[in-house]
ROZA-551910 format. One record per residue (C-alpha): x, y, z; residue number from 1. Coordinates in steps of 0.02 Angstrom, whole numbers, always signed. Each point is the difference from the previous one (the first is absolute). Layout:
BEGIN
((X; Y; Z); NUM)
...
***
This chain:
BEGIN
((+4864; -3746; -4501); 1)
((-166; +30; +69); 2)
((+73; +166; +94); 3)
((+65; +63; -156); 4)
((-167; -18; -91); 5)
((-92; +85; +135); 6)
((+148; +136; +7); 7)
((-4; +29; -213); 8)
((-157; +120; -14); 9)
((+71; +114; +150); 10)
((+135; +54; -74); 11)
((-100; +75; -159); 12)
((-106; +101; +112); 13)
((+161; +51; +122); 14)
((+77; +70; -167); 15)
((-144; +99; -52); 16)
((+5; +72; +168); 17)
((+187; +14; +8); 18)
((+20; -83; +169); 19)
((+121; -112; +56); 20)
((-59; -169; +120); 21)
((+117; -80; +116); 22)
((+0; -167; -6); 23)
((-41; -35; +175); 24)
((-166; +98; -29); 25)
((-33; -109; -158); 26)
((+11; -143; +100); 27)
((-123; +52; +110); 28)
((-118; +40; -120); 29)
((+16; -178; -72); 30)
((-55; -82; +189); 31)
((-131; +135; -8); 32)
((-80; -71; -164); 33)
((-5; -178; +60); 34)
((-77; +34; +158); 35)
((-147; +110; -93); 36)
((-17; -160; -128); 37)
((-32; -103; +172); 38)
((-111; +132; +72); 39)
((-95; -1; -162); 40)
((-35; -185; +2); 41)
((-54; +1; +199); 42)
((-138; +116; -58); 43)
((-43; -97; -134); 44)
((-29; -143; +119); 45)
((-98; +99; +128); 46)
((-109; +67; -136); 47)
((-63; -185; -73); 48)
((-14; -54; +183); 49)
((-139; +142; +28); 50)
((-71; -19; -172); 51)
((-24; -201; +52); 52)
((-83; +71; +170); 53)
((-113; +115; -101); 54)
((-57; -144; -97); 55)
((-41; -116; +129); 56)
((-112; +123; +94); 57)
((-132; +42; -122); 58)
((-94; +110; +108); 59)
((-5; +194; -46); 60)
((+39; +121; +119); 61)
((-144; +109; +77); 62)
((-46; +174; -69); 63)
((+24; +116; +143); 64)
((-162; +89; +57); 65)
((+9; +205; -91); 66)
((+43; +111; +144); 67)
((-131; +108; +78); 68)
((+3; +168; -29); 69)
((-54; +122; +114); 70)
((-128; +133; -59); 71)
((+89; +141; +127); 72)
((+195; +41; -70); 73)
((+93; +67; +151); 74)
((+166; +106; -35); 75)
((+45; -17; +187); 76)
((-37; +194; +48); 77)
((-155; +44; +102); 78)
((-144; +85; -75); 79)
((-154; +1; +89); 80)
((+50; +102; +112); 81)
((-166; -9; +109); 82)
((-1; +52; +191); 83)
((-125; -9; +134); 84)
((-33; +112; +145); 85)
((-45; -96; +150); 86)
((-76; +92; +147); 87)
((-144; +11; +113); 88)
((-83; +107; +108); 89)
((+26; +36; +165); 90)
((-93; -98; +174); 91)
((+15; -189; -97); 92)
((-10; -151; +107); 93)
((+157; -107; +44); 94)
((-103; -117; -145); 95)
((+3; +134; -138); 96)
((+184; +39; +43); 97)
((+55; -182; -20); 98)
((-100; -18; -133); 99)
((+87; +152; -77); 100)
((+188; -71; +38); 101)
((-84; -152; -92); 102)
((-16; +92; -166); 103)
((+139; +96; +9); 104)
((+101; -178; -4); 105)
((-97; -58; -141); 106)
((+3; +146; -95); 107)
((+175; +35; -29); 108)
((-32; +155; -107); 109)
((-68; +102; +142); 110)
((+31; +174; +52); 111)
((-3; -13; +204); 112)
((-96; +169; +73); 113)
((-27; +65; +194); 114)
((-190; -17; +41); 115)
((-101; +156; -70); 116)
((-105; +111; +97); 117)
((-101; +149; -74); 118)
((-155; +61; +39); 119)
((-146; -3; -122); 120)
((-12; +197; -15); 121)
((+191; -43; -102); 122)
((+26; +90; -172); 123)
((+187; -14; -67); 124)
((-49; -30; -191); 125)
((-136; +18; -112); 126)
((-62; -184; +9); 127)
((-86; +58; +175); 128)
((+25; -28; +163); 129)
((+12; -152; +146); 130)
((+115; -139; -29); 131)
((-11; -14; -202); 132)
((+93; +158; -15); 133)
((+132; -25; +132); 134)
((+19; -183; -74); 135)
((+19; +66; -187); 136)
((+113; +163; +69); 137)
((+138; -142; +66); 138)
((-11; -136; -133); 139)
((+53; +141; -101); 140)
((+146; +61; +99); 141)
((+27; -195; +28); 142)
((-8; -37; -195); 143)
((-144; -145; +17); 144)
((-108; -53; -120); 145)
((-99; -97; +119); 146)
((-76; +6; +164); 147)
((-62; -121; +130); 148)
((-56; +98; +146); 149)
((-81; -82; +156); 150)
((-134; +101; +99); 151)
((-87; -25; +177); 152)
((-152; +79; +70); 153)
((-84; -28; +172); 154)
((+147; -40; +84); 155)
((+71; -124; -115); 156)
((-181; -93; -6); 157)
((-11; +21; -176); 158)
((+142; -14; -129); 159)
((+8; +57; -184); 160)
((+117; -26; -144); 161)
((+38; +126; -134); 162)
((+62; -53; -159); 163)
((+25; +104; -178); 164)
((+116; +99; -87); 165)
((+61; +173; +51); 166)
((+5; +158; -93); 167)
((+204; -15; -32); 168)
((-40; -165; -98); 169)
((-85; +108; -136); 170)
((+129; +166; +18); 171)
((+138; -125; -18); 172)
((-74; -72; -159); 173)
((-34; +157; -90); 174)
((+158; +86; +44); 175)
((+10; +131; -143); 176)
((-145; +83; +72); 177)
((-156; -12; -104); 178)
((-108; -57; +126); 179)
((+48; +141; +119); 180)
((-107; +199; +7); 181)
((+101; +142; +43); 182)
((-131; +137; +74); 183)
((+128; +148; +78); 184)
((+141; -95; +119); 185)
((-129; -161; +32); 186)
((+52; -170; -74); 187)
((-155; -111; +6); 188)
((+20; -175; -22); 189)
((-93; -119; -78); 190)
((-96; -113; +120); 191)
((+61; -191; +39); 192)
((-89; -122; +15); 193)
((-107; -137; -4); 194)
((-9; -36; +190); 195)
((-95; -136; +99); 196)
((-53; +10; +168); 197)
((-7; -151; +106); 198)
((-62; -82; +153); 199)
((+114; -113; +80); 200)
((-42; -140; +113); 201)
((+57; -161; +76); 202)
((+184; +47; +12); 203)
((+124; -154; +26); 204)
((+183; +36; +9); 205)
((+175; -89; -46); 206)
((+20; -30; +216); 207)
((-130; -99; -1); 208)
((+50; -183; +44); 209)
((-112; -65; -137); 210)
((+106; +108; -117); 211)
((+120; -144; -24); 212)
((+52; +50; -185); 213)
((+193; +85; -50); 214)
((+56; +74; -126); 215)
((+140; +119; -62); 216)
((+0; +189; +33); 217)
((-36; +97; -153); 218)
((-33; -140; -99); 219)
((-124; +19; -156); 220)
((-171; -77; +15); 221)
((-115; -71; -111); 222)
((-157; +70; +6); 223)
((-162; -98; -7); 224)
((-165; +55; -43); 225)
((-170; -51; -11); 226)
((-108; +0; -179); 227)
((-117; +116; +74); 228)
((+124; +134; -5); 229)
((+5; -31; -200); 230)
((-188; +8; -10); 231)
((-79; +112; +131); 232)
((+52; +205; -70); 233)
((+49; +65; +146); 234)
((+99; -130; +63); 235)
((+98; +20; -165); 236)
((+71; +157; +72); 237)
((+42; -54; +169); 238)
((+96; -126; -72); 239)
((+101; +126; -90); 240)
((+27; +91; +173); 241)
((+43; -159; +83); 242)
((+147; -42; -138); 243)
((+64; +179; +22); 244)
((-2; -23; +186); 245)
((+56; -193; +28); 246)
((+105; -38; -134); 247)
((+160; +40; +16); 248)
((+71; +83; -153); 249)
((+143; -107; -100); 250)
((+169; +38; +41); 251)
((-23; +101; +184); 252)
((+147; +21; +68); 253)
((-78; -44; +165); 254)
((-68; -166; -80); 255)
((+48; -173; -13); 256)
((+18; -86; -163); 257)
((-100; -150; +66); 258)
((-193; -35; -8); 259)
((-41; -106; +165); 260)
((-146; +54; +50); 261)
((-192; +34; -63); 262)
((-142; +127; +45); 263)
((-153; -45; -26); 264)
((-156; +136; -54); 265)
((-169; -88; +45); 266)
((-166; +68; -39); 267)
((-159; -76; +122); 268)
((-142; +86; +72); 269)
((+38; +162; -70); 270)
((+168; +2; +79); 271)
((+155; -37; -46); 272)
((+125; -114; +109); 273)
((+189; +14; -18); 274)
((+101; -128; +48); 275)
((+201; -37; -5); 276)
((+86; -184; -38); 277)
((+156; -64; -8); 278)
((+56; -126; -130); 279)
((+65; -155; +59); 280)
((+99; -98; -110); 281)
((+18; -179; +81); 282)
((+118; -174; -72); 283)
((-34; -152; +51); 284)
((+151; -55; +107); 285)
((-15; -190; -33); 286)
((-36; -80; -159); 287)
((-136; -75; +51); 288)
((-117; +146; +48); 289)
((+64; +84; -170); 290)
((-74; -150; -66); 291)
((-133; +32; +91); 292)
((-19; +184; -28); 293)
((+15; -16; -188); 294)
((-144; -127; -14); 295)
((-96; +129; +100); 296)
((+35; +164; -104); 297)
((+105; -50; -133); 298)
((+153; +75; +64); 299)
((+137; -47; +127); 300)
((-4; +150; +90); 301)
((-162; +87; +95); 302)
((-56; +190; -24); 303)
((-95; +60; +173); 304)
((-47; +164; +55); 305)
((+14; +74; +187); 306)
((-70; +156; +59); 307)
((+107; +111; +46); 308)
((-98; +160; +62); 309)
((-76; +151; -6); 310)
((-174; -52; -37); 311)
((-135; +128; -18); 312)
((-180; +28; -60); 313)
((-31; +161; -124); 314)
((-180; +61; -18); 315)
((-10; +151; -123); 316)
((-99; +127; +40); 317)
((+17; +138; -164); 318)
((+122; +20; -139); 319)
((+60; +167; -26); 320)
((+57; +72; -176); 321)
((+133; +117; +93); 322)
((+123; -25; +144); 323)
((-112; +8; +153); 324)
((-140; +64; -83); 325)
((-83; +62; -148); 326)
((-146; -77; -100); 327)
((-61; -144; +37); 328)
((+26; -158; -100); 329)
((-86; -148; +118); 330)
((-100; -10; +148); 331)
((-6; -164; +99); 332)
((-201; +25; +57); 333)
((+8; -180; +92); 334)
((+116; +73; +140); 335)
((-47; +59; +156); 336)
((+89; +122; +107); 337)
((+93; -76; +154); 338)
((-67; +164; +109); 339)
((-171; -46; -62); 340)
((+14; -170; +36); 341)
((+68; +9; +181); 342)
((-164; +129; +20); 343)
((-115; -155; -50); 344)
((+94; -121; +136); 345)
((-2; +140; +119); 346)
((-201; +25; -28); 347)
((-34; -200; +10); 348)
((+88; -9; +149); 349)
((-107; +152; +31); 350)
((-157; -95; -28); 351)
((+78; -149; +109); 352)
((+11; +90; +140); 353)
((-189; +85; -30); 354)
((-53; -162; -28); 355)
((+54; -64; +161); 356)
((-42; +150; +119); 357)
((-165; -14; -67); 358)
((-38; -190; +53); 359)
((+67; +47; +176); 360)
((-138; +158; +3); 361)
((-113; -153; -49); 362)
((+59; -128; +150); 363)
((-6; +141; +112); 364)
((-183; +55; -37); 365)
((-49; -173; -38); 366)
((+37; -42; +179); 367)
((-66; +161; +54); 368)
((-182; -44; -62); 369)
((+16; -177; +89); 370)
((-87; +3; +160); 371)
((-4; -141; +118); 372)
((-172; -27; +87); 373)
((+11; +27; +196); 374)
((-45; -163; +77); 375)
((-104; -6; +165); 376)
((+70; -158; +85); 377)
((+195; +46; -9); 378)
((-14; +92; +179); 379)
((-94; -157; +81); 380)
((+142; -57; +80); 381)
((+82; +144; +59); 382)
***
């Protein structure tokens, strides 16, 4: 009887939809049903059982933290398309050349050149002659926006560093024209610039054994300055310079998406120091000096830095407002030419050596003037 209650509203619905049931199927259906009324009171049980849980915890769950949202959006395409040429002049020292392989693995935005050679009498653009026009001709055939170029004079005695932004910066900008003069079949650019001149000293390389630091190969750094460059003006604008040159633009395809490493901008005695770490990332492998280390800092794990190399002193010398010349924007009046210098050395150890041949003159004639008395008894004997 209890089939054919559950089998009387079917047959209303069958007839209304003019389809005929086997009885087999009907059957079926009826197991069905019962097993869905078990099914319903299993829940049912479940459902009380974590409803009695609920109640005997009484604590409330924790409100997650709001995510942090980054202030750069990145669609996943590259942008800042930024690239620097990297060359330097011809007769460096082995130094300067390993310090140049240095950058050029730091930097991984570079444009690798041969070392130039041109004489100063050189005029291939309107900018003028000597290096800055040879320098601006190929960052524009190279499409930089950016230079670091690396000079020597005296025989690699003294070194200095060029950094600023070349005339193709600006023409790439202001591509429809309006900053370009057409007088007859001449196309004169507008001037790059600003450029900083440099004197570099106390050069330390990655092969150096104290160099003990690592890191990954075209990985972004993290770049470090010091407040003066916030407050002093013209340090301002080398900072600008040294974010165009040092920081490697987001989404290179030459770059690493991984920040292990920072470079450090100092700014003492007029000079500024540049320096490269590592980040080390340390755990504590035993539970007790995690204990340990999180009495200490407040954290299991220890954050160290190792140097990793090139280290370098910059001393700037004059700010240009164009690419290798042009007006002048700042003058450093505290330093001292290295050929001036060495002439100073050379003229104490001049004096020295004055000094000295002249107290000999005075032994000599001293003893000169000393004459011994001829005594009468010293042939009494013979």
């Amino acid at each position: 009887m209890a089939k054919k209650r559950r089998q009387e509203p079917k047959p209303e619905k069958e007839e209304e939809a003019d389809v005929v049931i086997p009885d087999e199927v009907q059957e079926n259906s009826g197991n069905a049903d019962e097993h869905d009324a078990e099914d319903d009171e299993m829940n049912e049980a479940i459902s009380s059982e974590e409803e009695d849980d609920d109640n005997d915890d009484p604590e409330p769950e924790p409100t997650p933290l709001p995510a942090i949202q980054s202030s750069i959006t990145s669609d996943g395409r590259y942008h800042n398309k930024q690239r620097l040429l990297l060359l330097s002049s011809r007769g460096i020292t082995a130094r300067y050349r390993h310090l140049m392989e240095d950058l050029r693995t730091l930097i991984p935005h570079n444009k690798k050149e041969s070392k130039l050679d041109v004489g100063k009498n050189y005029s291939g653009s309107s900018a003028g002659g000597g290096y800055g026009a040879a320098v601006n001709e190929i960052a524009e055939v190279r499409g930089c926006h950016s230079v670091l170029f690396l000079e020597c004079r005296k025989r690699g005695q003294d070194g200095y560093m060029w950094l600023g932004r070349t005339s193709h910066a600006n023409s790439s900008f202001d591509a429809d024209g309006d900053n370009t003069v057409d007088s007859g079949k001449k196309r004169l650019m507008i001037a790059g610039g600003p450029s900083i001149k440099f004197h570099i000293t106390n050069i330390h390389t990655m092969d150096e054994l104290k160099m003990t630091g690592n890191c990954m190969k075209g990985s972004r750094p993290v770049l470090s300055f010091d407040k003066a460059f916030d407050t002093v003006d013209h340090l301002k604008l080398v900072k600008h310079l040294f974010v165009d040159v040092f920081g490697t633009p987001r989404g290179h395809p030459k770059s690493k998406p991984f920040v292990d490493r920072v470079m450090g901008f100092y700014y003492a005695d007029g000079k500024i120091w540049i320096r490269n770490y590592q980040i080390l990332e340390e755990t504590a492998a035993t539970a007790k000096e995690a204990h340990s280390q999180k009495k200490l800092t407040g954290h299991a794990h220890s954050t160290s830095l190792i140097e990793i190399g090139p280290r370098f002193v910059l001393n700037p010398i004059r700010i240009f407002r164009g690419s290798f010349g042009g007006q002048t924007l700042y003058v450093n009046k505290q330093f001292v030419n290295p050929n001036v210098a060495r002439s100073l050395e050379k003229r104490e150890q001049g004096d020295k050596y004055i000094r000295r041949k002249g107290a000999e003159r005075k032994r000599k004639n001293r003893d000169e003037r000393i004459v011994v008395p001829t005594d009468p008894l010293a042939d009494v004997f013979d």
